[in-house]
N, C-alpha and C positions, 0 to 999 in steps of 0.2 A: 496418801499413797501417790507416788507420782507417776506421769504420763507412761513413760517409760517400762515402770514394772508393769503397770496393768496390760502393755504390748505384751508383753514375754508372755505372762501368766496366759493370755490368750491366745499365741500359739502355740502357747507346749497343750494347754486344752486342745485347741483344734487340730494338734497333729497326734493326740492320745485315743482319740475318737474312732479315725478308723482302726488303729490296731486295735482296738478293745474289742470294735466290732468284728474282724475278722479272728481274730482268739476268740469271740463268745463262737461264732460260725464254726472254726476247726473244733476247739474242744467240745462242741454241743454232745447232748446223750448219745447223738448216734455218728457224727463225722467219724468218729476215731474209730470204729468198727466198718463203715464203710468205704475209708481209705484205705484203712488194711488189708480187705477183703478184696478191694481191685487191685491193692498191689501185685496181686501174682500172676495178671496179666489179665485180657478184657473179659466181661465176667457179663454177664445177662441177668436182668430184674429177679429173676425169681433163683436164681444162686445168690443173690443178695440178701431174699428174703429169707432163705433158706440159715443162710449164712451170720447173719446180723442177728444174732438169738434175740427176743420178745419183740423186736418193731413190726407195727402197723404195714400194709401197704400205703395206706394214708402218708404215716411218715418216712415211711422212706420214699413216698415220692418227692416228698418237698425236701425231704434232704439233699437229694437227689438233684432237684433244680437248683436248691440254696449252691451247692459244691462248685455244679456247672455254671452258674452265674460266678464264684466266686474265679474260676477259671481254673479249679484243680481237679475238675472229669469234665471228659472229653464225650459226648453219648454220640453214637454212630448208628443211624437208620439204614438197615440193606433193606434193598427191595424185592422183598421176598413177600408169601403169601401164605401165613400171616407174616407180616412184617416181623426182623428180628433186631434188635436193639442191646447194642451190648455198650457199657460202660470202662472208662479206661483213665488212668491217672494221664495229669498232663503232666513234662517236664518238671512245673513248679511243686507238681504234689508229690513226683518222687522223691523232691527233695526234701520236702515236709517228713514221706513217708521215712526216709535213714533218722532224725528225731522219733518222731513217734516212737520205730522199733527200740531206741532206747529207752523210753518211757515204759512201753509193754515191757518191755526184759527186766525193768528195774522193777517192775508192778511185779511180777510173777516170783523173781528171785526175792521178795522179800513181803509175798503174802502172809505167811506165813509169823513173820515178824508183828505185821501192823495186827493180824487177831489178836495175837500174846500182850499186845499194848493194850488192845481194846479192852479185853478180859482185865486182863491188871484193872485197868482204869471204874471200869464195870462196878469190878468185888471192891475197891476202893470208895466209892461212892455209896452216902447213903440216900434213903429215899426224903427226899426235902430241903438235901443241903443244898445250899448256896454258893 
C-alpha cells in the first residue's frame, strides 16, 4: 500500500469520527424527543420530564448536558428563589430541529406501514429458521 493512500484513508477516518460522534449524540434514545420538546420554545426540567415519556431524571440530566456541550440548548439560570432554569434550542438546533420534523412526520405517516411489514415478516418466519 503506498504512502499516499494510507494519508487519504487516515483523514477521511479522522474527519468520520466526529460526525459519528455527534450523530450517535443527536439520534441518542432521548435527543430527538428533547429537541423536539424545546422546539416550541423555552421549556423548564420538569416539562421535559413530563414530556419525554419513560426517561429517568438521571438521564435527562446528562442528556441535557451532553446537547448543551454539544451547543444545540441553551440552559438559562434566573435568579429566583428557588432558582428557575429553563432550556432552549440554539440557532444550530433549530436548524436540526426543520430535519428532525421531517423524520417524525415521515415516522408517523407511515407507522402504520412498518407493523404491516413487521407482521408479514413475523407470520413468514419459522421458529429456527435461518
Amino acid at each position: 500500500m503506498s504512502q499516499s493512500h494510507t494519508d487519504v484513508s487516515d483523514q477521511v477516518s479522522n474527519e468520520a469520527c466526529p460526525i459519528t460522534e455527534v450523530l450517535d449524540h443527536v439520534a441518542g434514545k432521548w435527543s430527538i424527543g428533547i429537541l423536539v420538546a424545546a422546539a416550541h420554545g423555552p421549556i423548564r426540567f420538569t416539562e421535559l420530564e413530563r414530556t419525554v415519556a419513560g426517561i429517568s431524571r438521571r438521564m435527562l440530566t446528562l442528556n441535557l448536558r451532553k446537547l448543551e456541550r454539544d451547543g444545540l440548548l441553551v440552559r438559562t439560570v434566573y435568579p429566583t428563589v428557588p432558582p428557575k432554569v429553563e432550556y432552549s434550542l440554539t440557532p444550530m438546533a433549530r436548524e436540526l430541529h426543520a430535519s428532525l420534523a421531517g423524520l417524525v412526520g415521515w415516522a408517523e405517516r407511515h407507522r402504520v406501514d412498518i407493523d404491516a411489514a413487521r407482521a408479514t415478516y413475523d407470520a413468514q418466519m419459522e421458529p429456527g429458521r435461518s
